[in-house]
NUVEXDREN-579730 format. One line per field, with one value per residue: residue in one letter; chain; residue number from 1; x, y, z of N, C-alpha, C in turn. Coordinates in steps of 0.02 Angstrom, whole numbers, plus 50000, padded with zeros to 5 digits. Last residue first. Example, Ala and Ser with C-alpha at 12.3 -4.5 7.8 and 13.67 -1.06 7.14 Angstrom:
res	[S A]
chain	[A A]
n	[2 1]
n_east	[50642 50660]
n_north	[49888 49716]
n_up	[50354 50390]
ca_east	[50684 50615]
ca_north	[49947 49775]
ca_up	[50357 50390]
c_east	[50645 50660]
c_north	[50002 49835]
c_up	[50394 50390]
This chain:
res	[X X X X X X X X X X X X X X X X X X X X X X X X X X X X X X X X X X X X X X X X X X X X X X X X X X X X X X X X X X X X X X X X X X X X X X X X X X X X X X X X X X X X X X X X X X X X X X X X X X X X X X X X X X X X X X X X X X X X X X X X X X X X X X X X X X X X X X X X X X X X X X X X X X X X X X X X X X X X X X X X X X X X X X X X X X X X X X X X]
chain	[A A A A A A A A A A A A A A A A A A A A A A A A A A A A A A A A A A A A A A A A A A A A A A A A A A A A A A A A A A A A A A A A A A A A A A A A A A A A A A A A A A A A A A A A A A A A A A A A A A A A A A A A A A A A A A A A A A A A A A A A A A A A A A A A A A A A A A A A A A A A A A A A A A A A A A A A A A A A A A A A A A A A A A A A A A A A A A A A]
n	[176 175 174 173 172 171 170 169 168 167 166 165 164 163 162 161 160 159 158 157 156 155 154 153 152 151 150 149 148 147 146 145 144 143 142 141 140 139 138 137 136 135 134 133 132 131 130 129 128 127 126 125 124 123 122 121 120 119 118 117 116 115 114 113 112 111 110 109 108 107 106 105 104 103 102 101 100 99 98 97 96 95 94 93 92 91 90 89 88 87 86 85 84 83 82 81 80 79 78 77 76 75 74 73 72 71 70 69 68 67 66 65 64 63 62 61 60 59 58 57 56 55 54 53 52 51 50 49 48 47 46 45 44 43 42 41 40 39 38 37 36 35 34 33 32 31 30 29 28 27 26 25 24 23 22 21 20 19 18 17 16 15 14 13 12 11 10 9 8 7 6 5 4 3 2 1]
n_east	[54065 54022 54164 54183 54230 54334 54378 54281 54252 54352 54311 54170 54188 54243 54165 54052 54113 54112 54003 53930 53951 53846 53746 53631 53597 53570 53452 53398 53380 53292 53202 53133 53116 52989 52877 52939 52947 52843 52893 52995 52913 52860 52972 53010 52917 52912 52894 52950 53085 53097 52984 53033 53154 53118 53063 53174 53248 53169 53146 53273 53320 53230 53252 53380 53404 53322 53402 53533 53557 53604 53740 53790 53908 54059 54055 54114 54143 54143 54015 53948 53988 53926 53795 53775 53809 53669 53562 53589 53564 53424 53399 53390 53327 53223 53233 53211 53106 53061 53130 53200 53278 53419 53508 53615 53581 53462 53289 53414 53465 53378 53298 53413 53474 53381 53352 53463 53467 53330 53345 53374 53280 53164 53185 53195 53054 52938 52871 52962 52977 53089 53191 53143 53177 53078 53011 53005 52883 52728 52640 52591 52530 52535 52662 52608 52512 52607 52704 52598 52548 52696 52695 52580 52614 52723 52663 52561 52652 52696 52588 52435 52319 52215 52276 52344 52441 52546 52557 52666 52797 52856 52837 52912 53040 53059 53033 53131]
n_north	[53927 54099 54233 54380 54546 54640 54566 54565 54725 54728 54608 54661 54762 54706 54639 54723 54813 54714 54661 54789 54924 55031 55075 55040 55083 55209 55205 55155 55263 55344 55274 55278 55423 55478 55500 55596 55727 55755 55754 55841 55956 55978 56001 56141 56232 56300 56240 56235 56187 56048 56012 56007 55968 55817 55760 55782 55687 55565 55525 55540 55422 55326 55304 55299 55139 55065 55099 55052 54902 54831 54878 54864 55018 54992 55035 55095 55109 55282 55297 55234 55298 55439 55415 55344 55488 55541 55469 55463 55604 55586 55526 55612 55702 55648 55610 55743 55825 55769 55837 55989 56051 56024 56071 55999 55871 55957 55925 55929 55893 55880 55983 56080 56055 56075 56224 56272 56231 56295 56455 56467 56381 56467 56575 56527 56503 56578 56628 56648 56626 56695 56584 56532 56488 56401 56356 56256 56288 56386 56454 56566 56602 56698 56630 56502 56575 56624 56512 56451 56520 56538 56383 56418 56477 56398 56302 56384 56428 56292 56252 56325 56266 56311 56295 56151 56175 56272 56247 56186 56232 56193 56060 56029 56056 55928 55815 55819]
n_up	[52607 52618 52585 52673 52612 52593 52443 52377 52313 52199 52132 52085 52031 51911 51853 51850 51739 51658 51606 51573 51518 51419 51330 51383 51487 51458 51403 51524 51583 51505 51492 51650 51648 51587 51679 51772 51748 51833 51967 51962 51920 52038 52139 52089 51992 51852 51695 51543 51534 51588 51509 51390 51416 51452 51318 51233 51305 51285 51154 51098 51177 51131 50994 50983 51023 50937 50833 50892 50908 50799 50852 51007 51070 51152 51333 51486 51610 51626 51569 51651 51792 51751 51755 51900 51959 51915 51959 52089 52128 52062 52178 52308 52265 52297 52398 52467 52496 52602 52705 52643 52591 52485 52412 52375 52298 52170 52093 51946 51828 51718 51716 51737 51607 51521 51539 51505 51357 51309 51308 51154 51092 51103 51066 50931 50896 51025 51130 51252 51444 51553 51658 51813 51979 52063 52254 52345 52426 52419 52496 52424 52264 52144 52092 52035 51951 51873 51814 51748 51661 51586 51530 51453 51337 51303 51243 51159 51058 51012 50950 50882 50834 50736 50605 50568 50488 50556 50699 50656 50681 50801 50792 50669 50714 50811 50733 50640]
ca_east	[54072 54043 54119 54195 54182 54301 54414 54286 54204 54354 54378 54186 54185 54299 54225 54053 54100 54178 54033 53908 53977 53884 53823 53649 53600 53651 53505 53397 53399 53358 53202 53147 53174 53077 52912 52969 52994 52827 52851 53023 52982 52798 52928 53050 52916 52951 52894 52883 53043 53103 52947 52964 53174 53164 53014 53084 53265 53207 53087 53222 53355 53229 53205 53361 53414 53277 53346 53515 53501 53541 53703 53761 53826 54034 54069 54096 54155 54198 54076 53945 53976 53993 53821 53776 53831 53756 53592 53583 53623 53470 53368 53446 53399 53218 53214 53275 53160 53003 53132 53140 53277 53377 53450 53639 53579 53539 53349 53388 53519 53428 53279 53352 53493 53399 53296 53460 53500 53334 53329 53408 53337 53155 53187 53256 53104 52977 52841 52903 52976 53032 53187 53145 53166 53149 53017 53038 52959 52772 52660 52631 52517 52501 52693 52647 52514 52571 52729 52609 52500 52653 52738 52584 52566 52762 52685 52515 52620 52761 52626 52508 52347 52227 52285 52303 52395 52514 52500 52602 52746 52843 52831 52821 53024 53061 52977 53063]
ca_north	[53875 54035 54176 54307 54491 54640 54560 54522 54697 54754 54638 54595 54788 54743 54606 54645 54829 54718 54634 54767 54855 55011 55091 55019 55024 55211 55226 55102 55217 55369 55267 55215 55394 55479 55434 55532 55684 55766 55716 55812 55953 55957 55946 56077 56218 56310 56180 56268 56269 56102 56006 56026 56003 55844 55783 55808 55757 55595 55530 55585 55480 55344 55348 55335 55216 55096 55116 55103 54920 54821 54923 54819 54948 55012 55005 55116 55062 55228 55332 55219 55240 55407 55428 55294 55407 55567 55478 55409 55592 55638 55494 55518 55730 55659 55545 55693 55831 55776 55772 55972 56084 55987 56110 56039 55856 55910 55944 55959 55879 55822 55910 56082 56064 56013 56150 56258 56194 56217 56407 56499 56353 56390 56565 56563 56450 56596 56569 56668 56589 56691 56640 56505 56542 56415 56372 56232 56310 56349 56405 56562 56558 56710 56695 56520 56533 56681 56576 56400 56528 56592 56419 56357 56510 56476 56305 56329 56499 56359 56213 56324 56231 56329 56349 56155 56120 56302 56302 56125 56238 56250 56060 55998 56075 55995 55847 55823]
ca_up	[52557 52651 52575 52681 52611 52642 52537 52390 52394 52265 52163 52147 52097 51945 51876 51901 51798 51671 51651 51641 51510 51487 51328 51297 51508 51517 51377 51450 51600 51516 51456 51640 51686 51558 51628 51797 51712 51755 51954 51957 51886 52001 52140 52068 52055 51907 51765 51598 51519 51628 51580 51386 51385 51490 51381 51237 51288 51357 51207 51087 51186 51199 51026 50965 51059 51019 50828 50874 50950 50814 50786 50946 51078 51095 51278 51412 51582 51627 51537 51586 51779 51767 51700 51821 51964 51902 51900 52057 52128 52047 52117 52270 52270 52226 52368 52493 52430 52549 52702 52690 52632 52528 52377 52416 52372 52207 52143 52009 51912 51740 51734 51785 51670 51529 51538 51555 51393 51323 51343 51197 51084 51146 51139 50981 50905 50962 51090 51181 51360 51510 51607 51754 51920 52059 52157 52288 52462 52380 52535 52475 52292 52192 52148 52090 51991 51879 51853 51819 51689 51596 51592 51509 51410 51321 51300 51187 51101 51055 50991 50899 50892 50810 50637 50613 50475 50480 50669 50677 50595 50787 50855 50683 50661 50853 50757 50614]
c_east	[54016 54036 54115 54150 54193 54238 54402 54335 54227 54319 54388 54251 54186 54266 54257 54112 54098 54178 54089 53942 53981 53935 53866 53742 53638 53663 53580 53452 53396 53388 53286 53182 53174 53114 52953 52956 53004 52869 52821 52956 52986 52855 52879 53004 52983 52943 52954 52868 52998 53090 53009 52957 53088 53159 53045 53069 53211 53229 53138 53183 53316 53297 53188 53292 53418 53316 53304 53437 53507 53503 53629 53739 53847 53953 54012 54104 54108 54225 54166 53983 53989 54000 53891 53806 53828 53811 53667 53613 53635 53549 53406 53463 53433 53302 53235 53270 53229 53070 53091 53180 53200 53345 53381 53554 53592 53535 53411 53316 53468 53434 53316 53322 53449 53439 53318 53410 53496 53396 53317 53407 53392 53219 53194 53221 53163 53045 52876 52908 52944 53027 53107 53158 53181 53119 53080 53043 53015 52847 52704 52659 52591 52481 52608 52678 52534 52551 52698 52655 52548 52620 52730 52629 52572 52684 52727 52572 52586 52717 52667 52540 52424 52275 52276 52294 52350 52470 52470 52549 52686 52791 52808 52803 52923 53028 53004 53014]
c_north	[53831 53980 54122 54260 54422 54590 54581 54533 54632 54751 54672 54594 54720 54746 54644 54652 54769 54760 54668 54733 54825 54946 55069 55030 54982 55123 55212 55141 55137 55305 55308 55225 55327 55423 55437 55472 55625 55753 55710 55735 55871 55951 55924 56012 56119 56296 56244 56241 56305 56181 56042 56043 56052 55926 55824 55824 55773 55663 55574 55593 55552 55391 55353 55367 55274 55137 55121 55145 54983 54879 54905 54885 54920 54969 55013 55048 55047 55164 55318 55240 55202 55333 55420 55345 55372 55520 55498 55442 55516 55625 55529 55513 55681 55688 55569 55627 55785 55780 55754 55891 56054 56026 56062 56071 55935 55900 55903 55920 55899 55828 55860 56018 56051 56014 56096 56222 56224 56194 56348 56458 56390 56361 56500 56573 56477 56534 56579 56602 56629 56667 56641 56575 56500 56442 56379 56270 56284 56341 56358 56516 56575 56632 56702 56579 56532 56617 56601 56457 56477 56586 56492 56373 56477 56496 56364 56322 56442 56405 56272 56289 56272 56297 56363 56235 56153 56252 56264 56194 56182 56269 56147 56020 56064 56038 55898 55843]
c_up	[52573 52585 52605 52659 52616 52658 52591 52428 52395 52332 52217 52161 52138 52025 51923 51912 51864 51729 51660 51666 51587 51481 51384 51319 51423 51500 51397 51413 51538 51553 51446 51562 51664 51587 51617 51738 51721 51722 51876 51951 51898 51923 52069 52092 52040 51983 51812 51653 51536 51585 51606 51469 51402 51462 51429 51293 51294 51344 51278 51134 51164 51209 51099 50987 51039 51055 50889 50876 50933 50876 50802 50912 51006 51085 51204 51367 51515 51590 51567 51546 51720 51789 51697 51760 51908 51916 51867 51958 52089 52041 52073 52221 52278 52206 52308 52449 52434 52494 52624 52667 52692 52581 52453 52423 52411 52267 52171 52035 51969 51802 51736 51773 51737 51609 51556 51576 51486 51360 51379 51289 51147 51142 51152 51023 50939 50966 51007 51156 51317 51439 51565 51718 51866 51970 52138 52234 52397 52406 52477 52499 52359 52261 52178 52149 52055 51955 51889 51846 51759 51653 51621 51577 51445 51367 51321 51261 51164 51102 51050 50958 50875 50876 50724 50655 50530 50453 50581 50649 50618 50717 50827 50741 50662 50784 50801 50670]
């Protein structure tokens, strides 16, 4: 309903097309950036229309770009070193959760539903028009507490405990 409300919003509200509104957005932060010099993070984006096949042709490297980047190989200052954790953090827990996987409560569907919407969306919105990876990675940062609720539905926390106190308990001497 709302990627569908995202493109037919025009036909209530003729002046607000949604698509042409962010296809200029990434327009005007391109045009931006090449007349600007001192950017060291851009990174190409394909050009958006403001047509649902572009935005579908497009979204999965969107997601790409606000999931992994920047990676640790992409470090080229101290400034991109928190966000290339935070990154690698993620790719960790997703393997993490797809280890010690477990089936959620039904009850909780409904809040993961919309913190999987809310995280796509935005992930999808900010990498299409977002080619500087800093201002990428500061325009996804609500997401993150809601992608982390996600990892936190499907995990199984104790069996993770169990296992890694297995393994840090023989390099570790309790005192009594």
């Amino acid at each position: 309903i709302i990627i569908f409300g995202f493109f037919f919003f025009y036909l209530i509200f003729p002046k607000y097309n949604l698509a042409e509104i962010a296809s200029a957005k990434q327009h005007d932060f391109i045009n931006m950036i090449n007349q600007s010099s001192n950017v060291g993070s851009k990174i190409d984006l394909p050009k958006l229309d403001p047509s649902f096949i572009s935005f579908v042709k497009n979204s999965p490297n969107a997601l790409i770009n606000s999931f992994f980047r920047p990676h640790i190989f992409e470090i080229k200052s101290a400034m991109v070193i928190p966000a290339a954790i935070e990154n690698l953090l993620i790719i960790v827990i997703t393997f993490l959760t797809l280890i010690f996987y477990k089936k959620p409560d039904i009850k909780n569907f409904t809040w993961f539903w919309f913190c999987i919407s809310f995280v796509f969306i935005l992930f999808i919105l900010c990498g299409l028009t977002t080619p500087v990876l800093g201002a990428l990675v500061r325009y996804r940062s609500p997401a993150l507490p809601f992608l982390f609720i996600i990892f936190l539905t499907f995990i199984d926390l104790n069996r993770m405990n169990i296992l890694f106190s297995k393994i840090i308990s023989p390099f570790v001497k309790w005192k009594k």
